[in-house]
C-alpha positions as CSV (number, residue, x, y, z in Angstrom):
1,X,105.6,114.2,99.5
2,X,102.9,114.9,101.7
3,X,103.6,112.2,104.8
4,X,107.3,111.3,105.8
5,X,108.3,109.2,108.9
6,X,111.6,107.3,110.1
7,X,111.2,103.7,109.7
8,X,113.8,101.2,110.8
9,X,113.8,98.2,108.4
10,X,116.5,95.1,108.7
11,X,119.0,97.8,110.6
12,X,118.4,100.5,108.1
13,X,116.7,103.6,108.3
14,X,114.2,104.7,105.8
15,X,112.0,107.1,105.2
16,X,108.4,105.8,104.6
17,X,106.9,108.2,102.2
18,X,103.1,108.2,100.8
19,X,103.1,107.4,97.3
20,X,101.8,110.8,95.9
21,X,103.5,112.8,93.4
22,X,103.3,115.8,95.5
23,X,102.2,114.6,98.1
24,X,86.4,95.1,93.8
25,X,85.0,92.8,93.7
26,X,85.3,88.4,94.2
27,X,82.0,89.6,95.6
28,X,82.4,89.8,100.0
29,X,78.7,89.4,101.5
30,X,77.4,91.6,104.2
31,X,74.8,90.0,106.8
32,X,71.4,90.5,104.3
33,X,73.6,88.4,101.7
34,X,74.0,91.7,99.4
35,X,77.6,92.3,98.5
36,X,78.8,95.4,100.9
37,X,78.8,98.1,97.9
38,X,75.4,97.4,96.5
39,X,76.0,95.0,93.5
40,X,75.0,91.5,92.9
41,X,76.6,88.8,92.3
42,X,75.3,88.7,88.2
43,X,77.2,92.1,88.3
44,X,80.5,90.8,88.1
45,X,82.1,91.6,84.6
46,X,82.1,88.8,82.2
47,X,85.4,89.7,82.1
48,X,86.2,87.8,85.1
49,X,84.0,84.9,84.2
50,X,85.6,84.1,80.8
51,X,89.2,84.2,83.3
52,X,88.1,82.7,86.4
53,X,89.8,79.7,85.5
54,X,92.5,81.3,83.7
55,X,94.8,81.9,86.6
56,X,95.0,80.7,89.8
57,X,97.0,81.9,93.2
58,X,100.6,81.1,92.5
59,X,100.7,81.3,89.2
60,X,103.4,83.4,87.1
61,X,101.7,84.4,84.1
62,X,100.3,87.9,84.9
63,X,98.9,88.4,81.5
64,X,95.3,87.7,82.9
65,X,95.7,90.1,85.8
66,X,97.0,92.7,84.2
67,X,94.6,92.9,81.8
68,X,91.8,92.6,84.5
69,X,92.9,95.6,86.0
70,X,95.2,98.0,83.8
71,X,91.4,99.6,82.3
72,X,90.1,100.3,85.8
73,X,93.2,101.7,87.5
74,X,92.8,105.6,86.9
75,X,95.4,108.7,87.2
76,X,94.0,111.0,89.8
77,X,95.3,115.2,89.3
78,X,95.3,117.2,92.2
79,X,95.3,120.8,92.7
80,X,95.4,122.2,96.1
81,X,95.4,125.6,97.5
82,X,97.2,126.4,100.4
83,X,96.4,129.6,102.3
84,X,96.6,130.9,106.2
85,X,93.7,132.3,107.8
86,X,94.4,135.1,110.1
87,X,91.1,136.1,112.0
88,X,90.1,139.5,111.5
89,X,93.0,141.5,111.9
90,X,92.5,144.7,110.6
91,X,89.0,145.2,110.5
92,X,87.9,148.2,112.5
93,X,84.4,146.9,112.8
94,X,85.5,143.6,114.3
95,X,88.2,145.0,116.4
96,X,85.4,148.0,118.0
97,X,83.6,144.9,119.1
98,X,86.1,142.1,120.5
99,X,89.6,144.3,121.1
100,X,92.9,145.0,119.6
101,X,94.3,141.7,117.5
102,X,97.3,139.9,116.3
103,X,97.9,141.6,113.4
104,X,99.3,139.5,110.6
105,X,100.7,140.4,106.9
106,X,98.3,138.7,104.3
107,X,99.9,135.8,101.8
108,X,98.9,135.2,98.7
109,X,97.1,131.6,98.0
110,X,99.4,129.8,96.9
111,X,98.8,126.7,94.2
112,X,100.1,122.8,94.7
113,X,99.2,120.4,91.9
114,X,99.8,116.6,92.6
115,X,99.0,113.3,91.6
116,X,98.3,109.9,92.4
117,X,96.4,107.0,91.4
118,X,92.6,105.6,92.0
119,X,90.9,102.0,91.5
120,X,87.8,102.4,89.8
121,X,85.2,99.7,91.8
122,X,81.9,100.4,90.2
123,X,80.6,100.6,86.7
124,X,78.8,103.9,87.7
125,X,82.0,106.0,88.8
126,X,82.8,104.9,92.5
127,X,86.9,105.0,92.7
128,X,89.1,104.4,95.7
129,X,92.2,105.8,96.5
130,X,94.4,107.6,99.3
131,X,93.1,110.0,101.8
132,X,96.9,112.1,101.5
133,X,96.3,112.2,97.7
134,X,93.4,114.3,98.2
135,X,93.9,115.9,100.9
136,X,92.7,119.7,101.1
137,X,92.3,119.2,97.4
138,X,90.3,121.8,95.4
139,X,90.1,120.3,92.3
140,X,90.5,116.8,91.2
141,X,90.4,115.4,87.6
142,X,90.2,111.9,86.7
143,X,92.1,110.6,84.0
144,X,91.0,106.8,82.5
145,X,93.6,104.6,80.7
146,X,92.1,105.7,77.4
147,X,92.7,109.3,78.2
148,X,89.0,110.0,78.8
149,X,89.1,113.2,81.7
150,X,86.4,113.8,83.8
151,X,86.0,116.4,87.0
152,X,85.5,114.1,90.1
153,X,83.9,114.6,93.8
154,X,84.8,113.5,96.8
155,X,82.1,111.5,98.4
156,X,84.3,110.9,101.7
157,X,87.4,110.6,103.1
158,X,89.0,108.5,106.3
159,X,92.5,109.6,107.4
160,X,92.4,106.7,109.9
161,X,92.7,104.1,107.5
162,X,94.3,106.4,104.5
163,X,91.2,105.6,102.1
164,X,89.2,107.9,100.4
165,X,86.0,107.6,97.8
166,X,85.6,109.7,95.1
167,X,83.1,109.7,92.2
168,X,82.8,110.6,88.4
169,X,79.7,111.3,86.4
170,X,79.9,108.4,84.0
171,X,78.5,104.6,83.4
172,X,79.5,101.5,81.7
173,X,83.1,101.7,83.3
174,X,85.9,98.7,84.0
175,X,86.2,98.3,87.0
176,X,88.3,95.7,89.5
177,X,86.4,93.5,91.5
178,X,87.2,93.3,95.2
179,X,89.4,89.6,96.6
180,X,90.1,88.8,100.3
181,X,93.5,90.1,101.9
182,X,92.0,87.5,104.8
183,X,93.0,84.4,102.3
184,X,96.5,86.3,100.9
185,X,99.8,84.5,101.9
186,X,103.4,85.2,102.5
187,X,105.1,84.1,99.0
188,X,102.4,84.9,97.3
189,X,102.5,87.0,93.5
190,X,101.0,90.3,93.3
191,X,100.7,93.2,90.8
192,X,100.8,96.8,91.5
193,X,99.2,98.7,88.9
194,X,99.3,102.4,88.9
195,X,100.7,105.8,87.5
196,X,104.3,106.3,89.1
197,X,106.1,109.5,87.7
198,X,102.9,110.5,85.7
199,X,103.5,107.1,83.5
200,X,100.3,105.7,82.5
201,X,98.9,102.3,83.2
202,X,102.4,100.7,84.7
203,X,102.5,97.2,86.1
204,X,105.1,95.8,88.7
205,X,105.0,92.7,89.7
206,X,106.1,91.0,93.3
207,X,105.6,88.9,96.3
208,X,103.8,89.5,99.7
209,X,106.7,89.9,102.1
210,X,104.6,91.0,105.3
211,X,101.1,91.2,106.5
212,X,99.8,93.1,109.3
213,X,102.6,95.8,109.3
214,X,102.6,98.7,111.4
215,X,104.9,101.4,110.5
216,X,103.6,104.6,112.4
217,X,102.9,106.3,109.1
218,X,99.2,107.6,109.5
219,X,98.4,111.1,111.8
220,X,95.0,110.4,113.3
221,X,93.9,109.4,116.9
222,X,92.0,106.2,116.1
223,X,94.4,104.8,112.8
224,X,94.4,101.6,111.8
225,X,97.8,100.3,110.5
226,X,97.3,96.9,109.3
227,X,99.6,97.2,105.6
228,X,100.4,94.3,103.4
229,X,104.5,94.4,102.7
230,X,105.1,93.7,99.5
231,X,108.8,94.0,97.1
232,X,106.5,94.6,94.0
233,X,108.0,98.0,92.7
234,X,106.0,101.2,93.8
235,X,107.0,104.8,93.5
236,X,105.3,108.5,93.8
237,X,102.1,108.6,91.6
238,X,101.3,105.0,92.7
239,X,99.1,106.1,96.0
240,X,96.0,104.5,95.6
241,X,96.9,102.4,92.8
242,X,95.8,98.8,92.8
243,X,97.3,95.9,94.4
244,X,95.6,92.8,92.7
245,X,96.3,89.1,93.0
246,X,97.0,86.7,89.8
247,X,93.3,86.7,89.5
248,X,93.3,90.2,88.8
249,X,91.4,90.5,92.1
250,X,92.0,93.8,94.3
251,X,93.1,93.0,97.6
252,X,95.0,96.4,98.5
253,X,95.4,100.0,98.1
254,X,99.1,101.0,97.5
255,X,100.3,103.6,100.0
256,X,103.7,103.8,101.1
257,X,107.4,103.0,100.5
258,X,110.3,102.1,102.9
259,X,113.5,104.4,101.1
260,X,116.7,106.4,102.0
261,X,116.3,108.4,98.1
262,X,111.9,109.1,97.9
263,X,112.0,106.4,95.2
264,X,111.5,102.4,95.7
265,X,114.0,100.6,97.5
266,X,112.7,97.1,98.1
267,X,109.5,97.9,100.3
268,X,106.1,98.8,99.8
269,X,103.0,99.0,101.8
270,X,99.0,98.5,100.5
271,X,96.3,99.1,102.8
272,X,94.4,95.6,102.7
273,X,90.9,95.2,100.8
274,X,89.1,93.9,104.1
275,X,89.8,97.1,105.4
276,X,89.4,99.2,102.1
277,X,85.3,97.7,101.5
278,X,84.4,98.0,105.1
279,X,85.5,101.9,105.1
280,X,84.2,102.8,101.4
281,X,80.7,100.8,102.2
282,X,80.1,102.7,105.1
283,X,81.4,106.1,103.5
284,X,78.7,105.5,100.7
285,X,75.9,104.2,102.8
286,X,76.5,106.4,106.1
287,X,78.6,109.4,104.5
288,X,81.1,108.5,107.8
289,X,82.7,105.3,108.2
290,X,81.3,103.8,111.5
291,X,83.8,103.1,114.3
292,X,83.5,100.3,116.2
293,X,85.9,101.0,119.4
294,X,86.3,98.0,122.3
295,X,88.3,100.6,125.1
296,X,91.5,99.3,125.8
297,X,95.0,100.8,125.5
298,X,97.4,98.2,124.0
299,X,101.1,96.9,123.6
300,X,102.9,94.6,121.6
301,X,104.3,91.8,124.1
302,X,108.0,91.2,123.4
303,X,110.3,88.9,125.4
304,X,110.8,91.2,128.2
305,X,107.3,92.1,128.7
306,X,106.3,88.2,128.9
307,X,109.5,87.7,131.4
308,X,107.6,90.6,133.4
309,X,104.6,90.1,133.6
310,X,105.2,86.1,133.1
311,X,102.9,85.5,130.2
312,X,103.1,82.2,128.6
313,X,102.6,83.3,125.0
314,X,104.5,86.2,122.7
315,X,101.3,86.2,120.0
316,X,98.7,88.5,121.0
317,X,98.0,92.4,122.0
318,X,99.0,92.9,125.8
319,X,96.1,95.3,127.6
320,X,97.7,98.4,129.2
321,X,94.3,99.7,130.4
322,X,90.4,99.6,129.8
323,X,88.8,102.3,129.4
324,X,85.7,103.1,132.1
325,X,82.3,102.6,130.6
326,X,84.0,100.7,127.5
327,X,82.9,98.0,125.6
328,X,85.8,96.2,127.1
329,X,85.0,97.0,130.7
330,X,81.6,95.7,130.4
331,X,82.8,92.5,128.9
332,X,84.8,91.6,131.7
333,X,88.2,92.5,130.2
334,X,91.1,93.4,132.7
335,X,94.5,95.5,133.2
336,X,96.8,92.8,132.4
337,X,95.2,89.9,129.9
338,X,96.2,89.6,126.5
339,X,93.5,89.6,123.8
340,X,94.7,86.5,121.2
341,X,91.4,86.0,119.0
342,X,88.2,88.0,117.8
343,X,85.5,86.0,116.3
344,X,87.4,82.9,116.2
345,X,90.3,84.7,113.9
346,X,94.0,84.3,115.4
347,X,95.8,88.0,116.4
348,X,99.2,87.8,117.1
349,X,99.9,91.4,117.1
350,X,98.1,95.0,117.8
351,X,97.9,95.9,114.2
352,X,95.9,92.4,113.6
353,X,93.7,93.0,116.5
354,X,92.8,96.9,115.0
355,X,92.5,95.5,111.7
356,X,89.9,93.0,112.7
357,X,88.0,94.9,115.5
358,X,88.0,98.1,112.9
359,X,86.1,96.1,110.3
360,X,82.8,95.9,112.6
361,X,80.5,98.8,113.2
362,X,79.1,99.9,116.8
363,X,76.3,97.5,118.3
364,X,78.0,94.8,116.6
365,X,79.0,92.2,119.2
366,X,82.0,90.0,119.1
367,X,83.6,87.3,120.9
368,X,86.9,87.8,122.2
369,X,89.1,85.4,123.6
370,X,91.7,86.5,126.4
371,X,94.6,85.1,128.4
372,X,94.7,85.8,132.1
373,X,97.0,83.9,134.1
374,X,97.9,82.0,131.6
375,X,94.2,80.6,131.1
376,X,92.3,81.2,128.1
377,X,88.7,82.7,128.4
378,X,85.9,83.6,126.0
379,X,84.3,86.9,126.3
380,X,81.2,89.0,124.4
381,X,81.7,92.3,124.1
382,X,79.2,95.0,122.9
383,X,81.2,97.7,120.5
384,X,80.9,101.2,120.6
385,X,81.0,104.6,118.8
386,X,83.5,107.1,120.0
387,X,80.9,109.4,122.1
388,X,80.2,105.8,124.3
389,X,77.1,104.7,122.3
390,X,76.4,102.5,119.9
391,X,74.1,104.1,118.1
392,X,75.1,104.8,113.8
393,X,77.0,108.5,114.0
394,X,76.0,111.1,111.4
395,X,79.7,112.7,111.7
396,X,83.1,111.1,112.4
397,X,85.8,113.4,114.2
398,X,88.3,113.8,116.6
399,X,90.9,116.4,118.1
400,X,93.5,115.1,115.6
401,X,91.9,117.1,113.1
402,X,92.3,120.2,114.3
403,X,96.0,118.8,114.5
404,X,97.7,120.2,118.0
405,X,97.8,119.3,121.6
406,X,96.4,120.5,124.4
407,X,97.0,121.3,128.6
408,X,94.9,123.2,130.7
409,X,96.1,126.6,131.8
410,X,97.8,127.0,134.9
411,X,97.1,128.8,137.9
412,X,100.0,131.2,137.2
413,X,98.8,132.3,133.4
414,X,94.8,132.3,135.0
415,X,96.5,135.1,137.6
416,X,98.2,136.7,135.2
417,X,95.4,137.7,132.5
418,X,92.6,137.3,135.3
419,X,90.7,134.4,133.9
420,X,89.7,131.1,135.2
421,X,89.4,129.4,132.3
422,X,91.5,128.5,128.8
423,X,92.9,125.7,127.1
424,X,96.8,126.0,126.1
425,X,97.4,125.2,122.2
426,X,101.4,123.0,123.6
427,X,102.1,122.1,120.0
428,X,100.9,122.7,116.4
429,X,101.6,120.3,113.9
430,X,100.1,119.5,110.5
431,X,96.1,120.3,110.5
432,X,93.1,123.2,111.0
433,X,94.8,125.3,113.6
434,X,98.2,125.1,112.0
435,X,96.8,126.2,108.2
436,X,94.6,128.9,110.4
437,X,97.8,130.4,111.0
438,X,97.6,129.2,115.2
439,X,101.0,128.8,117.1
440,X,101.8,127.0,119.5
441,X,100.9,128.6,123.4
442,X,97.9,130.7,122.0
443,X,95.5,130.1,124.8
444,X,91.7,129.2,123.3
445,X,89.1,131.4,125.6
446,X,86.2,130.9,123.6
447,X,85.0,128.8,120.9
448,X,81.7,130.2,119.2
449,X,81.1,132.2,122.2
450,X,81.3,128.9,124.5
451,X,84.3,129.3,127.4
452,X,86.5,126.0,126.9
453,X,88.8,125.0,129.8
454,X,89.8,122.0,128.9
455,X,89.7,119.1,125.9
456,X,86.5,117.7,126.3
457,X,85.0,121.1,126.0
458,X,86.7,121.7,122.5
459,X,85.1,118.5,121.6
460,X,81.9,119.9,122.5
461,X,82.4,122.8,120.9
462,X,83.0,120.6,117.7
463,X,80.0,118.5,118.5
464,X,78.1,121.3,118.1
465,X,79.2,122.6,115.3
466,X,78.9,119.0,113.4
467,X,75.5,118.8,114.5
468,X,74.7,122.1,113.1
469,X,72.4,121.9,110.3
470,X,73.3,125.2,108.4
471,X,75.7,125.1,105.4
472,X,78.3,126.8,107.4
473,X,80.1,124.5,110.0
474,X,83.4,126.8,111.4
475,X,84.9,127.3,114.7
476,X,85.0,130.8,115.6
477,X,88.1,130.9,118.1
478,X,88.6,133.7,120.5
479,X,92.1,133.4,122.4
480,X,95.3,135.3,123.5
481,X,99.1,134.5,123.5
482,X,101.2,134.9,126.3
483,X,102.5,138.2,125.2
484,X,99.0,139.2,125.7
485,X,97.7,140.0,122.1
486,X,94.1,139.1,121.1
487,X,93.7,136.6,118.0
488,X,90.8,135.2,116.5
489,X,90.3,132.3,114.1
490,X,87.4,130.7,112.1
491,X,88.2,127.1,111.6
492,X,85.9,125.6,108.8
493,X,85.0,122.1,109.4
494,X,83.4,121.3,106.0
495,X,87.0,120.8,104.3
């Protein structure tokens, strides 16, 4: 398993676990009236013209559906390799030039195979599925339901949302056409159709339990939790499988399960289509997906936070803060009001108000309506990239990647090495410093040759780096520990 958190579920505890082994379209128009992954309409497969009126929402016969879909739902191998960088320790030549380092003993790469599953969304060899299945891969292989194999590329990748696009060299290929998770209700049948425990081609069957589900399960700065909850039965190998309607329709990405054992126990979570086409259309038009950011910190209004702050309503996303220079700022939004709709569609909760403000890119403009003191007002907001603009970004990152925190170094350690500069690595957790071999109170000097005291320089540092033209985008980090030992580190950025 590659991503394991503590959920509590009805009193319970659980472990929600990716679906990895080791670790579409009802057509949705975009403004120019072209569907948002370059296909017309005609396009559809005749497939799902002979059954449009085969089987409708609510029905229990999920023949039609399965057969819609089983073809186009593919088994994705992984093989990962998983080795520590450790500067330059050794080498004479470096050490003549930059100082005595951290020595460390070399480790032999070492080989993870996994699997999971993929949704194949366009006849020419565009397939969705998890960002955690594949994850640091090195080699991926694509196997179809009639055992046809084929080497596939990542085209891009989006830990905030857990989607990822890959691509095969072929044509002429099923594929499942994309519904809207908008119109999906609570009671209503669904398939999951995927490869759990390296079994081909397996169909569950269930009901939507939940929508807009957040369950703390994604590791990135900006993630947008938004699941649908179904009890249709999911287990490892199903990540990015398909979860279709009883039109055969795709309106999620399987993800995650809710269990004490690593196998299903009752719960599963899919990754809704709305959000799934918005992040795979701008991945294959942009190479990034575009993030559209309004500036606000949020919180989920419960009973006591209405008692004390005497809000008149428990729906909604409570605003903690607004960020200076935001989108939000300039609209007029305040400390204090509670954000309840966004372009005339109802939130009731945070995850509903990411999910709808993550499906627009920055420039777009929305309306937004607030309460504030218990009146309701009607604001337009402007949305924006992460670096304040809203301009299209060529490059989509943050400090998550790298996959630590930071502090500034105190007065005391500055003394002590006589420096006045250097950021403080607090904690390492899973990302590029930790497979780098960093630990945690290494102090970052330098990054390629540029003195960072604090975060916003590291982001620089990786701004510049991104921006880069050359083939070769890597951090080279010069830094000591507290025992005073030189280390250095190249971070590559292209993986």
């Amino acid at each position: 398993m590659k991503s394991n958190k503590l959920l509590n579920l009805l009193g319970l505890s659980f472990l929600v676990i990716a679906l990895s082994a080791a670790t579409n379209f009802v057509i949705n128009k975009d403004r120019s009236g072209n569907d948002s992954f370059g296909f017309a309409e005609s396009q559809v497969p005749a497939s799902y013209a002979n059954f449009k009126n085969a089987a409708r929402a609510g029905d229990t016969d999920f023949t039609v559906a399965a057969e819609l879909t089983v073809n186009a739902v593919v088994h994705v191998k992984v093989k990962s390799q998983v080795m520590q960088s450790r500067g330059f320790g050794g080498d004479p030549f470096f050490e003549y030039f930059f100082g005595p380092q951290l020595r460390q003993q070399p480790q032999e790469p070492q080989l993870r195979e996994g699997a999971g599953s993929g949704v194949i969304i366009s006849s020419d060899g565009y397939i969705v599925t998890n960002n955690h299945v594949i994850d640091n891969s090195k080699e991926i292989e694509v196997v179809l339901n009639d055992k046809r194999t084929y080497t596939a590329e990542v085209v891009g990748a989006d830990p905030n949302t857990d989607i990822a696009l890959l691509k095969i060299d072929e044509k002429n290929l099923p594929i499942v056409i994309f519904g809207n998770s908008d119109s999906l209700k609570v009671g209503e049948w669904v398939l999951a159709v995927g490869n759990p425990f390296n079994l081909n081609s397996t169909v569950t069957a269930g009901i939507v339990s939940a929508k807009a589900r957040n369950i703390n399960i994604l590791n990135a700065a900006m993630r947008i939790e938004s699941f649908i909850q179904t009890d249709a039965a999911v287990n490892p190998g199903n990540s990015g499988g398909a979860l279709v309607n009883t039109r055969g329709e795709l309106i999620g990405i399987n993800t995650a399960i809710a269990s004490q054992t690593g196998s299903y126990a009752g719960y599963s979570f899919a990754v809704p289509s709305s959000i799934v086409q918005k992040v795979v259309s701008d991945i294959r038009q942009y190479g990034v997906v575009q993030r559209a950011v309004l500036g606000v910190s949020l919180r989920e209004i419960d009973v006591a936070l209405a008692k004390d702050k005497n809000l008149k309503t428990l729906n909604g996303a409570y605003v903690e803060s607004v960020s200076e220079g935001s989108a939000a700022e300039k609209a007029g939004v305040k400390k204090g009001d509670v954000i309840t709709n966004v372009n005339g569609v109802a939130v009731k909760s945070v995850a509903e108000l990411q999910e709808q403000v993550g499906r627009y890119r920055p420039g777009d403009k929305i309306t937004i309506e607030i309460d504030r003191d218990n009146k309701t007002q009607k604001l337009k907001a402007e949305l924006k990239n992460r670096q304040g603009g809203t301009e299209i970004v060529k490059y989509d990152f943050d400090l998550a990647v790298l996959g630590a925190t930071f502090k500034e170094l105190d007065n005391k350690t500055k003394e002590k090495f006589g420096i006045d500069y250097g950021v403080v690595v607090k904690t390492v957790s899973k990302g590029k410093l930790n497979e780098a071999g960093v630990k945690s109170g290494y102090i970052i000097l330098k990054i390629n040759n540029i003195k960072v005291a604090n975060e916003k320089d590291i982001e620089t540092a990786m701004k510049s780096v991104m921006d880069n033209t050359d083939q070769n985008k890597v951090l080279w980090i010069t830094g000591i520990y507290p025992d005073g030992k030189t280390a250095y580190f190249a971070i590559d950025m292209t993986n």
